[in-house]
C-alpha positions in Angstrom: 0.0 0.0 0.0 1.2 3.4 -0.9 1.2 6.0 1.4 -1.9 8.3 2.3 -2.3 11.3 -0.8 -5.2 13.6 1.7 -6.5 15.8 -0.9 -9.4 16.0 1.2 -9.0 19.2 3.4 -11.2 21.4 1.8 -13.6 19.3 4.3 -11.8 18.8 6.9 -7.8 19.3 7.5 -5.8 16.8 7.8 -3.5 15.8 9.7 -3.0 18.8 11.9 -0.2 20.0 13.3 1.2 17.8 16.5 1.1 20.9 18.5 -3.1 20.5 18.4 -3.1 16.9 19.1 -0.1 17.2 22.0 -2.2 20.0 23.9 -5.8 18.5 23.7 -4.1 15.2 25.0 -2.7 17.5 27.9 -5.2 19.9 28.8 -8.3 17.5 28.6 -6.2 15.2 31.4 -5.0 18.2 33.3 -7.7 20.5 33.3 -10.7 18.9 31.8 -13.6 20.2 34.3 -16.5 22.5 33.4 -15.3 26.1 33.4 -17.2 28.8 35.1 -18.6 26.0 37.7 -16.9 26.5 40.3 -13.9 28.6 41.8 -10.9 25.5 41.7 -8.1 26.1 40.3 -9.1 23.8 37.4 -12.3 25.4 36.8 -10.3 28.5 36.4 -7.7 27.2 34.2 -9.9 25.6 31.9 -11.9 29.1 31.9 -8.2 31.3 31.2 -7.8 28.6 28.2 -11.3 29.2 26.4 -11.1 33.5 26.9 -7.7 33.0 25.5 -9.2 31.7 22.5 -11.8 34.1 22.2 -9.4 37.0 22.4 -7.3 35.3 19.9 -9.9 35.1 17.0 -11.6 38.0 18.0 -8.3 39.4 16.8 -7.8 37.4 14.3 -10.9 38.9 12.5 -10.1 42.4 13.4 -13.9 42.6 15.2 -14.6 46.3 16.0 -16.2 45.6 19.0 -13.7 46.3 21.6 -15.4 43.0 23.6 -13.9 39.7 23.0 -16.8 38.0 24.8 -18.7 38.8 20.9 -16.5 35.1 19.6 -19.2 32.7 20.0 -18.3 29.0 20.3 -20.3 26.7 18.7 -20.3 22.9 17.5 -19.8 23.7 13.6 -19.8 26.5 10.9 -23.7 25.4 10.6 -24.9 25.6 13.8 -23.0 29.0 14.0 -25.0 30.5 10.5 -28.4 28.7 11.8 -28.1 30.8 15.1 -27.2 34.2 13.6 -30.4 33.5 11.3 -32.6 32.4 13.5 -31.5 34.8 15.7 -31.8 37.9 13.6 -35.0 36.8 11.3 -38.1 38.5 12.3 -41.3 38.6 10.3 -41.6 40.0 7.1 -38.2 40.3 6.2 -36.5 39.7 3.0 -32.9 38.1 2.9 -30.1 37.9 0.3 -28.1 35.1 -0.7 -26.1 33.9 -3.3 -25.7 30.2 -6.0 -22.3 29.7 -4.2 -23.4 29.2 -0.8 -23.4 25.9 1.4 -26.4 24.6 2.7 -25.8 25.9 6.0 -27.4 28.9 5.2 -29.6 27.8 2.4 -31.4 25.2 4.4 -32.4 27.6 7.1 -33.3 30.6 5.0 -35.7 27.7 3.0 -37.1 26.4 5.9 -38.1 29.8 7.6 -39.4 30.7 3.9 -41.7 27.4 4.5 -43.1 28.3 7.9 -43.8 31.9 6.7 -41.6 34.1 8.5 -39.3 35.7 5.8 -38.4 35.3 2.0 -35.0 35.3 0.6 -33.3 36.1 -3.5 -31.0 34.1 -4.4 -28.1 36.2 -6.7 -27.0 34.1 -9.3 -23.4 33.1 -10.3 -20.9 33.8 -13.4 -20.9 30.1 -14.6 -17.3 30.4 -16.6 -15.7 32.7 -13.3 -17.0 31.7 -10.2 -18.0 35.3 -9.0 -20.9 36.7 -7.9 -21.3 40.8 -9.2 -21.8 43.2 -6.6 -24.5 45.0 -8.2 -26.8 42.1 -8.6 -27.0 42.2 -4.7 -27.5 45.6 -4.6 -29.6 45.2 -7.2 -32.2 42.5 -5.0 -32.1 44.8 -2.2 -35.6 45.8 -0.7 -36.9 48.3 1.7 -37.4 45.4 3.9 -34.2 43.4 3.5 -32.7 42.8 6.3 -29.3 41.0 6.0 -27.1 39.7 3.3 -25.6 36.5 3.4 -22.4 35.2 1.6 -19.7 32.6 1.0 -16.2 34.4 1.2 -14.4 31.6 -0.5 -16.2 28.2 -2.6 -16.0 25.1 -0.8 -16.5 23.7 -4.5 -14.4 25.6 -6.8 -12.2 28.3 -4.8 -13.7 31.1 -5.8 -13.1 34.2 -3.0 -15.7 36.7 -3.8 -15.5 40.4 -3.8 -16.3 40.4 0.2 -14.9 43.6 0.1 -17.2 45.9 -2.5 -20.4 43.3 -1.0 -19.5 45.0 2.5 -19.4 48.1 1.2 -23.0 47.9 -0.5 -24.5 46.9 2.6 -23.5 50.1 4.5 -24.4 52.1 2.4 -27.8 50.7 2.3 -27.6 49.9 6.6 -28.3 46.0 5.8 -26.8 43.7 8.2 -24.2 41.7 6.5 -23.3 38.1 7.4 -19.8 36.4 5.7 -19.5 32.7 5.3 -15.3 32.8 6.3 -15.5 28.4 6.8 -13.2 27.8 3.9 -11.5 31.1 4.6 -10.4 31.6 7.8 -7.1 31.0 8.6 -5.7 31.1 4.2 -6.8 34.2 4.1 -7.3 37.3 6.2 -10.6 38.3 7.1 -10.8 41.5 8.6 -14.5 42.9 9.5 -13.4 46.4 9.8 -11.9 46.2 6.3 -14.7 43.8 4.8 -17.5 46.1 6.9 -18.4 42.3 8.1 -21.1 42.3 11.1 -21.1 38.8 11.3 -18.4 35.9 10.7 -18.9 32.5 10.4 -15.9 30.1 11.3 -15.2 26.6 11.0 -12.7 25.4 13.5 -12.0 21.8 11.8 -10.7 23.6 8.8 -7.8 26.0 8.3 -8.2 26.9 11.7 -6.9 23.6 12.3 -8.6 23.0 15.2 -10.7 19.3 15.7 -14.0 18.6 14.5 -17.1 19.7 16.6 -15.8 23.5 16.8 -16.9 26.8 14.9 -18.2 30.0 15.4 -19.4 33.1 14.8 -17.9 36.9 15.0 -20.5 38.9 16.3 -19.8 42.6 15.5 -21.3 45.8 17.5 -24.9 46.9 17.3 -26.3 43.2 16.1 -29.8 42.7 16.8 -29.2 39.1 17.7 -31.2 37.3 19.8 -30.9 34.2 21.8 -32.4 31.0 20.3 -31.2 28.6 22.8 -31.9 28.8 26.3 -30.6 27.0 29.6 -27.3 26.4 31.7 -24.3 29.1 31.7 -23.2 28.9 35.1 -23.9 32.3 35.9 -27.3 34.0 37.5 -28.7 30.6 38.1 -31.6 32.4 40.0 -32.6 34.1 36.5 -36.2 32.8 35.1 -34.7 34.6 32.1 -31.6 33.8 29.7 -28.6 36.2 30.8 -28.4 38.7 28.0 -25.1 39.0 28.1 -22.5 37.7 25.7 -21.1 35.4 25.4 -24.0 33.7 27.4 -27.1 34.9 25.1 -25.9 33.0 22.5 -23.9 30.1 24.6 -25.4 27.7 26.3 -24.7 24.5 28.5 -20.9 23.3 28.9 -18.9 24.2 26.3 -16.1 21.8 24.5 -13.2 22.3 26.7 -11.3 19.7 24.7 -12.1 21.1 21.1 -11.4 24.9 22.3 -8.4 23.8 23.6 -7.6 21.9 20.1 -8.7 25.3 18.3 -6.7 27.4 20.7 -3.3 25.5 19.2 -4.2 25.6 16.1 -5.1 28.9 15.6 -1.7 29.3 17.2 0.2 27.6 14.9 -1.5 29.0 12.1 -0.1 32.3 13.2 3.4 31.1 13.3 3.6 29.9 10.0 2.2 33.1 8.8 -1.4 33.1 6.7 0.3 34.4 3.8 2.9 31.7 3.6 0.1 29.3 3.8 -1.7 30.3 1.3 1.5 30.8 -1.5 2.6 27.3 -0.5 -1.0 25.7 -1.4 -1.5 27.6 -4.2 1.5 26.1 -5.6 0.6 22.9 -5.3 -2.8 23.7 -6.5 -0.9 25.3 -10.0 1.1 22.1 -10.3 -2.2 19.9 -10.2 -3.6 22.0 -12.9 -0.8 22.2 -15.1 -0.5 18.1 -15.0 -4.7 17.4 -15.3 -5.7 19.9 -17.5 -5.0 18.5 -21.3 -6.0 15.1 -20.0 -8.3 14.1 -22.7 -12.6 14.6 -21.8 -11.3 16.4 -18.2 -12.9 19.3 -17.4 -11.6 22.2 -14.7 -14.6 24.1 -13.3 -13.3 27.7 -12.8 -9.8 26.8 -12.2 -7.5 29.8 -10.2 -4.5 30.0 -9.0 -4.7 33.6 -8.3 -5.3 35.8 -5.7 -9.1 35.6 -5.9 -8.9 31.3 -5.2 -8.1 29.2 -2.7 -6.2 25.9 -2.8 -9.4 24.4 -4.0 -10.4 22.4 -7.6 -13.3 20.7 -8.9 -13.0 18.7 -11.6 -15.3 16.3 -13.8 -14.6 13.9 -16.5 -16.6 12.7 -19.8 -17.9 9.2 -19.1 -16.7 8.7 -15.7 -18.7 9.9 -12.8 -17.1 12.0 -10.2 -18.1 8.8 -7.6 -16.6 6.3 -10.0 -13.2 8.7 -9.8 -13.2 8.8 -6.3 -13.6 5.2 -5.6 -10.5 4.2 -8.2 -8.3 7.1 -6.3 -9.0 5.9 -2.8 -9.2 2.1 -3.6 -6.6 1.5 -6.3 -3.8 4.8 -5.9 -4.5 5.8 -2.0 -5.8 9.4 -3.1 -8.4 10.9 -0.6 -10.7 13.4 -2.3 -14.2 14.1 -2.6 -17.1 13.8 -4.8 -20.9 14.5 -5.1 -22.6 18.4 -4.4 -20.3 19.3 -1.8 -23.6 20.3 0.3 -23.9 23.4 -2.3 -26.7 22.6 -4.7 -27.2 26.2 -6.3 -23.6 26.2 -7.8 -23.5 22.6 -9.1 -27.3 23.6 -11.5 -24.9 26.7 -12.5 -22.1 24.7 -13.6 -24.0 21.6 -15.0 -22.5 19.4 -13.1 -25.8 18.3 -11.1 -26.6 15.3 -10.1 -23.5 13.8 -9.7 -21.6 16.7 -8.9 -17.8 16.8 -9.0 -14.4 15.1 -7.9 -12.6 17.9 -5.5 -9.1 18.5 -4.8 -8.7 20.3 -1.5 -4.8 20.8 -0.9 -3.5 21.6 2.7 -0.1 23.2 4.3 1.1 19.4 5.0 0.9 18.0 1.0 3.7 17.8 -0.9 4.9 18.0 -4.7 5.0 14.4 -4.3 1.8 14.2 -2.6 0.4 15.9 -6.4 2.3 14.3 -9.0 0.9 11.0 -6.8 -2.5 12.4 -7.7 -1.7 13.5 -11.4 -0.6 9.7 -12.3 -3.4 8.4 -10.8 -5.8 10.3 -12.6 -4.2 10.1 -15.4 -3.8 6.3 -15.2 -7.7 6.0 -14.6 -8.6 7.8 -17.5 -6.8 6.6 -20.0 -8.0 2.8 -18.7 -11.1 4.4 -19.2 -10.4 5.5 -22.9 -8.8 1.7 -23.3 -12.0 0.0 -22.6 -14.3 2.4 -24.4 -12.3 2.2 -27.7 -12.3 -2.1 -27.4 -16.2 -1.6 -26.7 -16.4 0.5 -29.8 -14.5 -2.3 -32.4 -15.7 -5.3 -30.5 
């Protein structure tokens, strides 16, 4: 068996550095009680480690609220965009989206359509670029809209929109504006002050490198957000209410000492290396996969970058061959992780006209290699000429 190719970490990265698995072995065995419970001296540390992490990545994303206790923790990127929804949506108002995002936010915004309480547009896509125009949002703005929702870089094809001129159209027209940073954050910066950002949405399992089961949001100043979950915090027990406060209005219960503590490293060492060095290093790699794939005969790149405006990120599909079939052969036969199907983002895939089999996805992370990609170039390579093989001794037989 050769050894593991992960072109998989536009999902989830992998493996992270040892520094993440080193301290959430240490801290969980040291110091793994319920912060905020009680006064010990464990209770306390394990409370020092998660505001350290809030301060961090409040910082990290430049918030303009001078209160670090805006970072939320939550379990995922999803159940972070699902609480800044729910928590903002109020009837009768009108929401703006876009045909690149994930379901994390299409799913809710469809489901609160369903049950009556707002309505949503959905911007469309340049099929051949990736990119959404600024003006059509501004365009599908209403008296009544209330926020504006979009995916800063494509989990499917890399594309990083133009958060920057999007931000700018929603102050100028005072619309709350929520940016989808999962497959950003920590490859690029994301600065709300610069983006005019009032909300971001992290994913902690990605280039955050933290483990699965952490994300967040960003919660800028003057947010009309509201609490959608209510119960333990470990503070003003005697309360009939929910504290208002932050980070208890949106926080409830015991929160994931062992994943924060993961995240807390990561971020960390994510910080070391230097974002920017990152995201040169991948992009490399990504250029090198491009240059070996792209003349191999019936492939397809969707929207290929290399560029500042994409991350380490391809799709690809192939005439004859379905993007599960692909997958299957990489894994099985070369020992090639990637990942096929819609990618959870349904919208972009009917743009493309890749639906319904979507796509084979490269995600490339700091820890490939050159060899790592000319691994994956061969193997594709080998499986589509096979592929050609047996349809040309179909044809004469």
């Amino acid at each position: 068996m050769t050894d593991l190719v992960y072109l998989d970490n536009a999902s989830t990265t992998f493996p992270k550095p040892d520094c993440v698995y080193d301290v959430m072995a240490s801290f969980y065995r040291e110091n793994g009680v319920s912060p905020g419970r009680s006064g010990s001296d464990l209770a306390v540390a394990a409370g020092m480690m998660i505001d350290e992490t809030r301060r961090i990545l409040h910082k990290l994303f430049n918030n303009p609220d001078s209160d670090h206790k805006r970072l939320i923790f939550t379990s995922s990127a999803t159940e972070a965009t699902n609480l800044a929804i729910k928590g903002i949506a109020c009837q009768g108002d009108h929401f703006i989206t876009t045909e690149v995002e994930h379901n994390s936010i299409l799913r809710p915004l469809y489901m609160l359509k369903q049950e009556g309480l707002i309505d949503y547009d959905i911007v469309p896509m340049n099929p051949e670029t990736g990119m959404i125009d600024p003006i059509d949002i501004e365009n599908a703005i209403k008296p009544e809209t209330k926020m504006i929702l979009v995916n800063h870089g494509s989990n499917v094809i890399g594309t990083i929109q133009p958060a920057e001129e999007i931000g700018q159209i929603c102050k100028k027209h005072n619309v709350l504006y929520l940016l989808d940073a999962s497959q950003t954050a920590g490859v690029i910066p994301v600065d709300m002050q610069k983006l005019n950002a009032d909300i971001v949405v992290f994913a902690g399992h990605k280039s955050l490198f933290g483990p699965c089961g952490t994300g967040g949001l960003a919660v800028g100043p003057d947010v009309p957000i509201r609490s959608t979950k209510w119960g333990g915090t470990g503070i003003k027990s005697a309360l009939r209410y929910h504290p208002d406060d932050f980070p208890q209005r949106l926080e409830t219960g015991t929160p994931n000492i062992l994943g924060i503590s993961g995240l807390n490293a990561g971020v960390k060492w994510v910080l070391e290396q230097g974002i920017e060095n990152i995201h040169n290093q991948e992009m490399k790699l990504i250029a090198q996969l491009i240059d070996g794939i792209e003349n191999l005969e019936g492939l397809t790149l969707h929207c290929p970058g290399i560029g500042h405006d994409h991350l380490p990120v391809l799709s690809i599909a192939v005439e004859n061959i379905t993007p599960q079939e692909l997958t299957t052969r990489l894994d099985v036969d070369y020992n090639v992780t990637c990942r096929s199907g819609l990618q959870c983002a349904p919208y972009l895939h009917d743009r493309i006209g890749t639906s319904p089999n979507g796509t084979l996805r490269f995600g490339v992370g700091p820890f490939n290699t050159s060899d790592h990609i000319d691994s994956a170039i061969t193997a594709l390579t080998n499986i589509i000429e096979e592929a050609h093989q047996r349809a040309a001794g179909a044809g004469s037989a």
